[in-house]
DRENTOR-670999 format. One record per residue (C-alpha): residue number from 1; x, y, z. Coordinates in nm, 4 decimals. Last residue first. Layout:
REM residues N
+-----+----------+----------+----------+
!   i !        u !        v !        w !
+-----+----------+----------+----------+
! NUM !        X !        Y !        Z !
...
+-----+----------+----------+----------+
***
This chain:
REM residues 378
+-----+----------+----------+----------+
!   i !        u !        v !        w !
+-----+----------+----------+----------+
! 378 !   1.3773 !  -3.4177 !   0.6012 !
! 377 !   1.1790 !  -3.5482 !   0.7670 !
! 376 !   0.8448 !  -3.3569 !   0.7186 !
! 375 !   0.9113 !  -3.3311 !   0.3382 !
! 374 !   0.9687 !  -3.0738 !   0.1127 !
! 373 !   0.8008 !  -3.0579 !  -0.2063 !
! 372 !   0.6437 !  -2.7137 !  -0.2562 !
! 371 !   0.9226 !  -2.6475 !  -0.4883 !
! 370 !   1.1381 !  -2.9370 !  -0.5873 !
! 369 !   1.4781 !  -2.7697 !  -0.7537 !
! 368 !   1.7456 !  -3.0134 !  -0.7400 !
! 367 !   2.0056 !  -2.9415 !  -0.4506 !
! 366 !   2.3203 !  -2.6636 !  -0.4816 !
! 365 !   2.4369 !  -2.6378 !  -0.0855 !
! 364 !   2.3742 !  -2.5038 !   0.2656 !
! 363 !   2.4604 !  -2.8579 !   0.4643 !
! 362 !   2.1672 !  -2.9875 !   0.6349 !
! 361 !   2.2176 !  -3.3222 !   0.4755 !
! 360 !   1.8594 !  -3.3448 !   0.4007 !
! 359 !   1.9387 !  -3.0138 !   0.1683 !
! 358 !   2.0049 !  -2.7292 !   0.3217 !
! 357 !   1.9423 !  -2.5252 !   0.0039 !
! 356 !   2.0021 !  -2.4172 !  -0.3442 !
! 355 !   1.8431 !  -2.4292 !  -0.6762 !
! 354 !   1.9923 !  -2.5833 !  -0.9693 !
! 353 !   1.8901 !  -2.5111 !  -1.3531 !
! 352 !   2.1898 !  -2.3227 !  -1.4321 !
! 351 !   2.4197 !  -2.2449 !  -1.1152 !
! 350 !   2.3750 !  -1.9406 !  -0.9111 !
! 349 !   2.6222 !  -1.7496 !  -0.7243 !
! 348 !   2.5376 !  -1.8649 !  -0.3272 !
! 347 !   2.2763 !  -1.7163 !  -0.1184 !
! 346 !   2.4097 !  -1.6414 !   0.1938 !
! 345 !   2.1549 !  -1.7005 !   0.4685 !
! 344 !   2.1552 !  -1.5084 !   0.7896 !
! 343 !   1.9428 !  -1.5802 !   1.0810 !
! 342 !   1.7757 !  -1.3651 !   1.4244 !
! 341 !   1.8108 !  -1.0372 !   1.3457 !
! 340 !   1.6175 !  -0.8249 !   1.5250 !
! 339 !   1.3006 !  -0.5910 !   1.3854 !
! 338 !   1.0844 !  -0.6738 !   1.6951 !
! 337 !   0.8454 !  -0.8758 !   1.4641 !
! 336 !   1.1225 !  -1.1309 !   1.3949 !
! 335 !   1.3858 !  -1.0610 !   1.1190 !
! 334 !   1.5304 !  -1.3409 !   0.8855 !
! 333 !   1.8444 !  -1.1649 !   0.6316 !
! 332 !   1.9395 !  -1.2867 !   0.3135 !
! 331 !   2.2827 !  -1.2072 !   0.1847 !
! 330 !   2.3963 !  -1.2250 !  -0.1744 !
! 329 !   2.4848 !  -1.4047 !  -0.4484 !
! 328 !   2.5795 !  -1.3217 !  -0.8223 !
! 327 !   2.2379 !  -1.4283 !  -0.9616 !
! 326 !   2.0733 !  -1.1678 !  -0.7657 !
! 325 !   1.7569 !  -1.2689 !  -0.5734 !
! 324 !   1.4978 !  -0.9730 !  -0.6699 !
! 323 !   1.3235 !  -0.8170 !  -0.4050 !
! 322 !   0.9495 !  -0.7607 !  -0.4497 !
! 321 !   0.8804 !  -1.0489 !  -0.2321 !
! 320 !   0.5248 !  -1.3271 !  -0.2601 !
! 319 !   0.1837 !  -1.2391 !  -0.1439 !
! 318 !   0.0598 !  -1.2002 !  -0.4657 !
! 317 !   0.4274 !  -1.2959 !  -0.7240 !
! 316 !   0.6203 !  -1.0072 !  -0.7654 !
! 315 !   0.9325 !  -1.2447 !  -0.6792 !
! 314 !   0.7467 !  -1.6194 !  -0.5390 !
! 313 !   0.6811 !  -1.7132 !  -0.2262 !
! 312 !   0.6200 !  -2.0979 !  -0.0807 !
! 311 !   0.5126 !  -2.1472 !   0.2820 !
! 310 !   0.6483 !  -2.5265 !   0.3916 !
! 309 !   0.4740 !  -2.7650 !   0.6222 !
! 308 !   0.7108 !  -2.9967 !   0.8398 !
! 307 !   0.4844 !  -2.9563 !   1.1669 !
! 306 !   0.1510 !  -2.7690 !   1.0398 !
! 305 !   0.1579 !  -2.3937 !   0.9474 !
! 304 !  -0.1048 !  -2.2074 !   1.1369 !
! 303 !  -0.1693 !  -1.8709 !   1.0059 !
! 302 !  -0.0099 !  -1.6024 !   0.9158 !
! 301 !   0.2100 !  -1.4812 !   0.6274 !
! 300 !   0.6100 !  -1.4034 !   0.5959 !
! 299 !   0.6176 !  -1.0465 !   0.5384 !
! 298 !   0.9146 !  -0.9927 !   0.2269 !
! 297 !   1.1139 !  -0.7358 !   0.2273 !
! 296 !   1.0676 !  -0.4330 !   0.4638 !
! 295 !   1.3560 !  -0.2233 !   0.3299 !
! 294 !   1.6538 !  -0.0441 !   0.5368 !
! 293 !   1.7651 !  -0.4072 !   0.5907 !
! 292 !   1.8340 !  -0.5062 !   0.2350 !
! 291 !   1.7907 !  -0.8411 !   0.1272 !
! 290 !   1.4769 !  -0.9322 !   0.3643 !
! 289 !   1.2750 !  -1.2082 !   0.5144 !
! 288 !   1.0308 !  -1.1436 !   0.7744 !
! 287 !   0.8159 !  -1.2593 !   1.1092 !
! 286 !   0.5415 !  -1.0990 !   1.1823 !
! 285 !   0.3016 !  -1.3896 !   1.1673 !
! 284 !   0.5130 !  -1.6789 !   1.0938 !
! 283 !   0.2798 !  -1.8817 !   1.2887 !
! 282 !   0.3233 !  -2.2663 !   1.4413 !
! 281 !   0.1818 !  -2.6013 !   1.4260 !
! 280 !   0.4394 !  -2.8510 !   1.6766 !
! 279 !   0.6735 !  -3.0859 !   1.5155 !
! 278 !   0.9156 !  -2.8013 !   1.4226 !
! 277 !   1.0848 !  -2.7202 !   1.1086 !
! 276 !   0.8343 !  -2.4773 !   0.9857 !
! 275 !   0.9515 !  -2.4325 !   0.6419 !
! 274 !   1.0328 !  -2.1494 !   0.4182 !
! 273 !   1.0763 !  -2.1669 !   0.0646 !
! 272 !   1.1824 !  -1.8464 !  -0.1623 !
! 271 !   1.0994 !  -1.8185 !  -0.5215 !
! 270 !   1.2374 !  -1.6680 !  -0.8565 !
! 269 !   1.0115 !  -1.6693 !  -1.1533 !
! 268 !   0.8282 !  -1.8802 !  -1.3720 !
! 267 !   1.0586 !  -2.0619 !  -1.3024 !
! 266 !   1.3183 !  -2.0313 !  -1.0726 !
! 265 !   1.6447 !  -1.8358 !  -1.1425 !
! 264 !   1.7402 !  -1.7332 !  -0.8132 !
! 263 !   1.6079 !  -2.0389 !  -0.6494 !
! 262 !   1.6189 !  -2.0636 !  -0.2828 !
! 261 !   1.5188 !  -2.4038 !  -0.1079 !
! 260 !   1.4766 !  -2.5327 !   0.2851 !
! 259 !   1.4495 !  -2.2128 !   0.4708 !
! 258 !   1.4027 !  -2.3089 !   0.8232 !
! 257 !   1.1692 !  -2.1480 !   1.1303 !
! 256 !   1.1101 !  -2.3546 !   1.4135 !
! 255 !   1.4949 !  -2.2135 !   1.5753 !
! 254 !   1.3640 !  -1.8944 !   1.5528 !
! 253 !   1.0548 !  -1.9312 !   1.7459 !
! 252 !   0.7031 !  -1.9518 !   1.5446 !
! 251 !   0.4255 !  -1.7589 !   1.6672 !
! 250 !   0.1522 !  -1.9071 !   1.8528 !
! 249 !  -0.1426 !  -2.0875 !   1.7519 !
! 248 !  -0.4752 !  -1.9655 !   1.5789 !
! 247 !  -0.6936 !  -2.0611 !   1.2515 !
! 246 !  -0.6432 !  -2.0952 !   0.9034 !
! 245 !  -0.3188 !  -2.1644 !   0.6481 !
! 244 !  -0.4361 !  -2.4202 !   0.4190 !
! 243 !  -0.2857 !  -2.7152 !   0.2451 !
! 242 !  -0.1067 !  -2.7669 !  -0.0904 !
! 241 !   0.0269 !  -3.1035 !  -0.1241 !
! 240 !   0.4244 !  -3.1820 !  -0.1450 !
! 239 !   0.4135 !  -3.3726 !   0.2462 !
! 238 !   0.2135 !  -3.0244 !   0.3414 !
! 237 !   0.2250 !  -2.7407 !   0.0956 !
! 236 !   0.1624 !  -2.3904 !   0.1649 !
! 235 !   0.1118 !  -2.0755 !  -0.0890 !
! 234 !   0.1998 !  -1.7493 !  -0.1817 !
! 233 !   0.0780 !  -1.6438 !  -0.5463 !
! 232 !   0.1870 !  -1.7853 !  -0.8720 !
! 231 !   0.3559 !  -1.5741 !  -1.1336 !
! 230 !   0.1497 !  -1.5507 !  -1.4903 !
! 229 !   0.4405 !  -1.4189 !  -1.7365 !
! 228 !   0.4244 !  -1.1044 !  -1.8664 !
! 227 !   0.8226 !  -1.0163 !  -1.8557 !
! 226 !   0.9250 !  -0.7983 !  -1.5612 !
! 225 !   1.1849 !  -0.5205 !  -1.7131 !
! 224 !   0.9060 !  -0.2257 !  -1.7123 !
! 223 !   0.7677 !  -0.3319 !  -1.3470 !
! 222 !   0.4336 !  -0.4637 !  -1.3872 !
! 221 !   0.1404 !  -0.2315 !  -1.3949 !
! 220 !  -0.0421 !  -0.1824 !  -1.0902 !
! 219 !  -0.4272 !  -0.0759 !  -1.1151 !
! 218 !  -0.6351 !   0.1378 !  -0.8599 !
! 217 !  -0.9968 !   0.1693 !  -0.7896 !
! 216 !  -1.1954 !   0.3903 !  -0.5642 !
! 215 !  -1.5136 !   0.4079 !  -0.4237 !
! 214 !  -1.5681 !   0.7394 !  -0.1639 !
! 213 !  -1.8932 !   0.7887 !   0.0032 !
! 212 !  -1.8500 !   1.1951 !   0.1657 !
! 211 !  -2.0305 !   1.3210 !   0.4553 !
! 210 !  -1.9533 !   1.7084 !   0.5102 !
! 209 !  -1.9598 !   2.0002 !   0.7227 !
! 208 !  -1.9469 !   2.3441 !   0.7197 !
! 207 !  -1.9667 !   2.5344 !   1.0870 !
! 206 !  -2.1763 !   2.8220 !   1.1738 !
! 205 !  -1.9826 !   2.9821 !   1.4779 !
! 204 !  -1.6597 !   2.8859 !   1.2988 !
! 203 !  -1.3430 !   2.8011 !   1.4732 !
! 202 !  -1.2996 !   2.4479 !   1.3043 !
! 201 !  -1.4726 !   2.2872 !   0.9444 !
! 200 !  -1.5640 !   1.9313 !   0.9282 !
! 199 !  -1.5619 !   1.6872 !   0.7358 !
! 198 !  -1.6300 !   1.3189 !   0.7515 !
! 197 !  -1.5127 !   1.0543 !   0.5466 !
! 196 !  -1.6436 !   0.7021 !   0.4247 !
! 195 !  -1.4179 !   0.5209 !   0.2506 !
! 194 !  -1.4536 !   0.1718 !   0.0035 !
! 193 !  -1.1399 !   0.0873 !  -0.1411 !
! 192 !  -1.0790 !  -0.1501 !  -0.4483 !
! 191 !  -0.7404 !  -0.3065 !  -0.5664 !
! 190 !  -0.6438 !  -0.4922 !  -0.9181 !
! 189 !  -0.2743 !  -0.5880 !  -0.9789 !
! 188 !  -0.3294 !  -0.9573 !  -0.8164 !
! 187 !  -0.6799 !  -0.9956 !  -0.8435 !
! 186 !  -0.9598 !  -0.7979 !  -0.6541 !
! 185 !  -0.7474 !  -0.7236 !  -0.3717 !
! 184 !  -0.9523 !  -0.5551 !  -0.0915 !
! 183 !  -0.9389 !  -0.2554 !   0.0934 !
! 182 !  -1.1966 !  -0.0792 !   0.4079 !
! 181 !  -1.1683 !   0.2517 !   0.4551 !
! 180 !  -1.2567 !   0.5006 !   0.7445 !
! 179 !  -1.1935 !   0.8641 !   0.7436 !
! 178 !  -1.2028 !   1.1454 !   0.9116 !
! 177 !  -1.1101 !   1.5129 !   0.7932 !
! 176 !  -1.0601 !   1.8205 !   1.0069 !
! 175 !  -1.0793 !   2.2251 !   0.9440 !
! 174 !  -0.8833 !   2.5315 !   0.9976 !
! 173 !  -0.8861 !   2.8797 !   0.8475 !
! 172 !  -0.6604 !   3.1138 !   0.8999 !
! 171 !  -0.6940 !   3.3491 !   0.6062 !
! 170 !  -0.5275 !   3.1134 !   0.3846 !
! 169 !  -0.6098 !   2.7433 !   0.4564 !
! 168 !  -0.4812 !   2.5071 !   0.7689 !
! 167 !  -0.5858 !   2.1381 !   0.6809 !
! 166 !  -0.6143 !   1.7937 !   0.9496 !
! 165 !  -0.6272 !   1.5028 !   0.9289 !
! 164 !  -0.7255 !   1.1655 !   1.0845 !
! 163 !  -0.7195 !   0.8539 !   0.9667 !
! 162 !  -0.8785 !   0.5133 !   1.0038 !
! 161 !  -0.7714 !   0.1995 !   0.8030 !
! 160 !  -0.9035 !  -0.1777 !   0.7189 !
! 159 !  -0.7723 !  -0.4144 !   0.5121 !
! 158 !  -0.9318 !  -0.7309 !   0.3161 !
! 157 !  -0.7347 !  -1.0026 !   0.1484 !
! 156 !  -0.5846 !  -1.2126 !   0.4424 !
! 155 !  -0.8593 !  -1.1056 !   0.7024 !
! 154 !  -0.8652 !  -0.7888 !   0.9066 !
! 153 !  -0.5213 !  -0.6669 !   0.7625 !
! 152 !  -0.4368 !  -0.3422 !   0.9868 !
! 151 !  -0.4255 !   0.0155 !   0.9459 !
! 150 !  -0.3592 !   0.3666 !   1.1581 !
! 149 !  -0.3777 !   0.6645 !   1.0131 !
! 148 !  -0.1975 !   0.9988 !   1.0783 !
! 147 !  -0.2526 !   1.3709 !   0.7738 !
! 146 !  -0.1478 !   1.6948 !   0.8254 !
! 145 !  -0.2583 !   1.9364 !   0.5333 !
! 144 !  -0.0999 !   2.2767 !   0.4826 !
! 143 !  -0.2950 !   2.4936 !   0.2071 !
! 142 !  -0.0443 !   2.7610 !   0.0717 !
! 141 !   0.0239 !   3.1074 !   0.1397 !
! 140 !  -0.1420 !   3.3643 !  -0.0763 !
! 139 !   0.1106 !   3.6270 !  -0.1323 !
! 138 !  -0.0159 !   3.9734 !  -0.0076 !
! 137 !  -0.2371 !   4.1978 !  -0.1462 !
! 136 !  -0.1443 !   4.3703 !  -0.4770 !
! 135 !  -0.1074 !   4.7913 !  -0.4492 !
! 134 !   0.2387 !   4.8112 !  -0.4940 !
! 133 !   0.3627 !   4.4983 !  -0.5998 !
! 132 !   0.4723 !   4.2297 !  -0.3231 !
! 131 !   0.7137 !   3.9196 !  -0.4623 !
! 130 !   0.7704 !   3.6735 !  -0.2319 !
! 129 !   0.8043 !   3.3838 !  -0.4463 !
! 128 !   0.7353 !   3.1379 !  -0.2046 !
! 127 !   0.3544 !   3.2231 !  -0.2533 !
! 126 !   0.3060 !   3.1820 !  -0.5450 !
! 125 !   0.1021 !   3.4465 !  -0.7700 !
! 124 !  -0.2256 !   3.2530 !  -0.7907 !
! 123 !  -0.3124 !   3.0462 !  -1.0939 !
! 122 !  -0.0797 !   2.7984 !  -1.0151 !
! 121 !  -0.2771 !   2.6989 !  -0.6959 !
! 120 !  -0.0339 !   2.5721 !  -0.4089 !
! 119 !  -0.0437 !   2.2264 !  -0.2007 !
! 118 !   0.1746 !   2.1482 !   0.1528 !
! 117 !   0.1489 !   1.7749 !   0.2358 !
! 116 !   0.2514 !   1.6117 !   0.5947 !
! 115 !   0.1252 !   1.2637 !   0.5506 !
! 114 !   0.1796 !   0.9803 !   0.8527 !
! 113 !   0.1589 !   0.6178 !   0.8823 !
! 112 !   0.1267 !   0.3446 !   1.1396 !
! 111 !   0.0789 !  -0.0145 !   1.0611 !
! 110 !  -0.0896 !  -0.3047 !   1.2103 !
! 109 !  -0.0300 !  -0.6444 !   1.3299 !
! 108 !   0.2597 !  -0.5037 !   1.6179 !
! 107 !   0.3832 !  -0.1714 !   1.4642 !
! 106 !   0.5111 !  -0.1286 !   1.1365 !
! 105 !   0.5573 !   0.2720 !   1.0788 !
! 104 !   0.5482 !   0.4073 !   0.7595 !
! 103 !   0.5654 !   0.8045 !   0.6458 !
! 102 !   0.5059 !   1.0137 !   0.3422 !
! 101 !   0.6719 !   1.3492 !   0.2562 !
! 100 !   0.4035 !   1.5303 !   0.0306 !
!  99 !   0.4547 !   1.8200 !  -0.2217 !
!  98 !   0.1539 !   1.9530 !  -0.3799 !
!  97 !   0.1099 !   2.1172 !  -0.7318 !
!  96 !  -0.2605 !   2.2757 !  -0.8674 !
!  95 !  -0.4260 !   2.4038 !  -1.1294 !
!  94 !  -0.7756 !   2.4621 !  -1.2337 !
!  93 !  -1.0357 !   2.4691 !  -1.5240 !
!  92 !  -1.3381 !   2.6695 !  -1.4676 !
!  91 !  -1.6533 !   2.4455 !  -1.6006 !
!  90 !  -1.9942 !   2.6070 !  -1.7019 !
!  89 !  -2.2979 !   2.5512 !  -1.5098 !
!  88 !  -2.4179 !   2.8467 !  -1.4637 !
!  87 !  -2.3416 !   2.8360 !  -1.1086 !
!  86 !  -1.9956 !   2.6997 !  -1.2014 !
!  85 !  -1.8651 !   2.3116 !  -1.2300 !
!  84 !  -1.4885 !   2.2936 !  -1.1211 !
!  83 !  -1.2515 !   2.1410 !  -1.4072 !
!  82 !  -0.9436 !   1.9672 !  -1.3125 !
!  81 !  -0.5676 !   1.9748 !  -1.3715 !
!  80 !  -0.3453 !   1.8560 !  -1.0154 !
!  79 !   0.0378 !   1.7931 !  -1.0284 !
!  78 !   0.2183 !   1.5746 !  -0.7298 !
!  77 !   0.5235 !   1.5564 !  -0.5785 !
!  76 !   0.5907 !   1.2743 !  -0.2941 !
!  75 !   0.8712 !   1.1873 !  -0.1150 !
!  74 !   0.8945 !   0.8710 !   0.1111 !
!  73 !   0.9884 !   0.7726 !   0.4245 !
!  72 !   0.9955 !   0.4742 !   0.6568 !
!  71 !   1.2672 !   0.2075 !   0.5227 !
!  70 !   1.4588 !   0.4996 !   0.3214 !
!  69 !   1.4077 !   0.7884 !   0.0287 !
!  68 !   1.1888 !   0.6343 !  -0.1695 !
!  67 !   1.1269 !   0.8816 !  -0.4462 !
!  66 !   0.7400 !   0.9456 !  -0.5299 !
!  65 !   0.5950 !   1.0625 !  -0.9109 !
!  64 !   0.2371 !   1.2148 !  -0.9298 !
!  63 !  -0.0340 !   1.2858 !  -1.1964 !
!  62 !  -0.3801 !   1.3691 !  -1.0385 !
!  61 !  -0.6630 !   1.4082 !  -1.3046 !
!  60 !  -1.0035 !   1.5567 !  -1.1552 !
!  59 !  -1.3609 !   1.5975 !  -1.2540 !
!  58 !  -1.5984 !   1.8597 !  -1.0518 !
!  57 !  -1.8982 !   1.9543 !  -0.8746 !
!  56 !  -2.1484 !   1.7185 !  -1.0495 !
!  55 !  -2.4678 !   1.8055 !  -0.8747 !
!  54 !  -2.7320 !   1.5305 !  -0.7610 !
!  53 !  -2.4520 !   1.3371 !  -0.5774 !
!  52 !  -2.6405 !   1.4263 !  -0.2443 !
!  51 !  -2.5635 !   1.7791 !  -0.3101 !
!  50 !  -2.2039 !   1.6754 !  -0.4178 !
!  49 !  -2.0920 !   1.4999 !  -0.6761 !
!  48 !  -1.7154 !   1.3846 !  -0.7645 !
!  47 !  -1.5301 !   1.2505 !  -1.0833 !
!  46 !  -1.1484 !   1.1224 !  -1.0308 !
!  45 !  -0.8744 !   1.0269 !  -1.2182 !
!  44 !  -0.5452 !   0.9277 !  -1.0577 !
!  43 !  -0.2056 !   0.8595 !  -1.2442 !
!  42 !   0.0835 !   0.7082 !  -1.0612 !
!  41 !   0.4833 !   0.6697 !  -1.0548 !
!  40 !   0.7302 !   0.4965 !  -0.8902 !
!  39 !   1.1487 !   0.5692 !  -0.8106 !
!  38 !   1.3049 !   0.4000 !  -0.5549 !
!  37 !   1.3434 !   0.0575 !  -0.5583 !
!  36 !   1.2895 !   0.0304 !  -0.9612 !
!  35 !   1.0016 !   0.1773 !  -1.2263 !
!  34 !   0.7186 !   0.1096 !  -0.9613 !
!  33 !   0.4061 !   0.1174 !  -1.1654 !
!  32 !   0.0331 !   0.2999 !  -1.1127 !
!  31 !  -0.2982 !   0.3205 !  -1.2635 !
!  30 !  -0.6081 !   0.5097 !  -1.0943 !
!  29 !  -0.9298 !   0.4977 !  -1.0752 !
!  28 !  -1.2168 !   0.7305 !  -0.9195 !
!  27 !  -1.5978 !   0.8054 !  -0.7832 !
!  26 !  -1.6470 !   1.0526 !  -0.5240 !
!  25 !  -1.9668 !   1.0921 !  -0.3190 !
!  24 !  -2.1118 !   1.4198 !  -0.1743 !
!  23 !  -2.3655 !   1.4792 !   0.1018 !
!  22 !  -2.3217 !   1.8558 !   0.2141 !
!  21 !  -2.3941 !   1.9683 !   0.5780 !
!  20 !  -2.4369 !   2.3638 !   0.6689 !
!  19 !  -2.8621 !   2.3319 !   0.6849 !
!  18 !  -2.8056 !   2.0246 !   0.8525 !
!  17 !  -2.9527 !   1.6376 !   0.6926 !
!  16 !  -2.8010 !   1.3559 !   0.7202 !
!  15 !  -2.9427 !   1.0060 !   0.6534 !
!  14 !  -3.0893 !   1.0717 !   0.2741 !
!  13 !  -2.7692 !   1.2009 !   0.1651 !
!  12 !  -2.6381 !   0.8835 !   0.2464 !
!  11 !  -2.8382 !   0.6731 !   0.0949 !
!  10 !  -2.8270 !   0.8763 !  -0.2196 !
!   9 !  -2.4687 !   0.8427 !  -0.2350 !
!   8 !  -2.5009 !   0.4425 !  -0.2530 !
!   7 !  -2.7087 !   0.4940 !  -0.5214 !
!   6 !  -2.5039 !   0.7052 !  -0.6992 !
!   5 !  -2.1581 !   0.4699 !  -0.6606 !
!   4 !  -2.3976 !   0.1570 !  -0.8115 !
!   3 !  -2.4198 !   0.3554 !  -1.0528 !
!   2 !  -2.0777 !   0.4714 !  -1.1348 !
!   1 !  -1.9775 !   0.0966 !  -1.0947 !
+-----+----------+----------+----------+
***
């Protein structure tokens, strides 16, 4: 990987050339775990090069915990510790903390976010503290960074962002970043992003600028009470045989859209099956199924689902929910891509070894689990 990270630098470097423009390429992984709804943490590590990746300016380990706070926000603290390479080519270790409030906005097939992030040095007298000795210059104040992006799912494993942002530094100082990514799943707990970014610095008759080639991995461990089980990802089944969901048609209506068996106890874990009860192919493109309606829950997927065809989800399973189906019962709630309400489904207190559905009698009640088995007239 670090290789194949150099020699991409290299081509880089090799297109842009300035005497104030750096080439640099960044090379990291990361591991990360969400310990409930609203508590996660992660653990970044990160090597980078600049000087067309001939000079390794420094290695960095980012340890953060984030607090959901609703729907659209998030809190964010985060603890830098790296080493900066030196003239001489010693290291200088450093330290920094950043707080970051994180925002999500689902809008049409894409998604809207924002980062507003404030960051301090520990090695230099903070500056909240407001302490002046005689004869010390003022508090350094700390590095603002304002962050908006816009991303979207080009195909059904590979996503694709641009941001914008945007960094005030003491003394007044002002500078942009751009960025482009494109994401891909390699498995189910495996990602991989491939940025470019741009820098560039504001106000300055002789400007610094940069073109950076960022590769980065990033690991999710399973939740600490989720047994290691092998959980299967979303699928579709036709008359009980799996079948594709490819090409164009328009989006289900409410009254196309059924869901035909809930297990709360499934195996191997719980599951969710949603049918297209029309006899016309349809899309359950922005269309969603929640427990909780300051959460997103779980995003149906697209494509065309024939006449009678089911889409089968499974808890934590790829394309599946992260909401677990409580034993006790509960409320289920179908949303359309405006966000309204269109069904409710109380899920009944579960029984051993039954699931639950409408049945061919169309009656909400205990039936024998048959996943992926639904038929067309039923």
């Amino acid at each position: 990987m670090r290789g194949i990270a150099l020699l991409a630098c290299a081509a880089v470097a090799f297109s842009a050339n300035g005497q104030y423009t750096d080439t640099e390429c960044w090379l990291g992984t990361g591991v990360g775990q969400s310990l409930n709804k609203t508590w996660s943490w992660s653990l970044q590590w990160e090597n980078r090069w600049t000087q067309g990746a001939s000079w390794h300016e420094q290695g960095l380990v980012d340890a953060a915990v984030e607090y959901r706070v609703n729907k659209h926000w998030d809190l964010n603290m985060q603890w830098r510790f790296s080493e900066r390479q030196q003239l001489d080519g010693g290291y200088v270790a450093r330290r920094r903390i950043a707080l970051r409030a994180i925002g999500s906005w689902k809008v049409g097939q894409g998604k809207w976010s924002t980062r507003i992030m404030t960051t301090e040095d520990w090695e230099a007298r903070p500056w909240f503290s407001g302490v002046r000795l005689e004869g010390q210059a003022a508090p350094l104040m700390p590095t603002v960074r304002s962050r908006v992006a816009y991303g979207r799912k080009v195909t059904d494993r590979l996503d694709a962002e641009l941001s914008w942002e945007v960094f005030h530094r003491q003394g007044g100082r002002w500078s942009e970043r751009w960025q482009a990514s494109l994401g891909t799943e390699l498995s189910k707990r495996w990602d991989v992003e491939l940025a470019y970014l741009w820098g560039n610095e504001w106000l300055d008759p002789d400007p610094w600028r940069s073109h950076v080639l960022r590769i980065q991995t990033s690991y999710t461990l399973r939740k600490p009470n989720q047994p290691l089980k092998r959980i299967p990802p979303t699928r579709a089944y036709a008359e009980g045989q799996r079948t594709k969901l490819s090409g164009a048609c328009p989006v289900c209506k409410a009254e196309q859209i059924r869901i035909t068996e809930i297990h709360a106890k499934g195996e191997p874990a719980d599951y969710i099956e949603v049918q297209n009860a029309s006899d016309t192919a349809c899309s359950m493109t922005g269309w969603r199924l929640t427990d909780d309606l300051t959460q997103v829950g779980w995003e149906l997927p697209g494509g065309c689902l024939a006449p009678g065809a089911v889409v089968l989800g499974y808890e934590n399973g790829r394309g599946g929910f992260q909401f677990g189906l409580s034993a006790s019962g509960e409320t289920l709630f179908l949303l359309d891509a405006s966000d309204n309400v269109k069904r409710q489904i109380q899920v009944l207190p579960t029984e051993e070894n039954r699931a639950q559905g409408p049945g061919n009698s169309g009656n909400w009640s205990f039936v024998e689990p048959s996943p992926g088995k639904v038929k067309s007239d039923n």
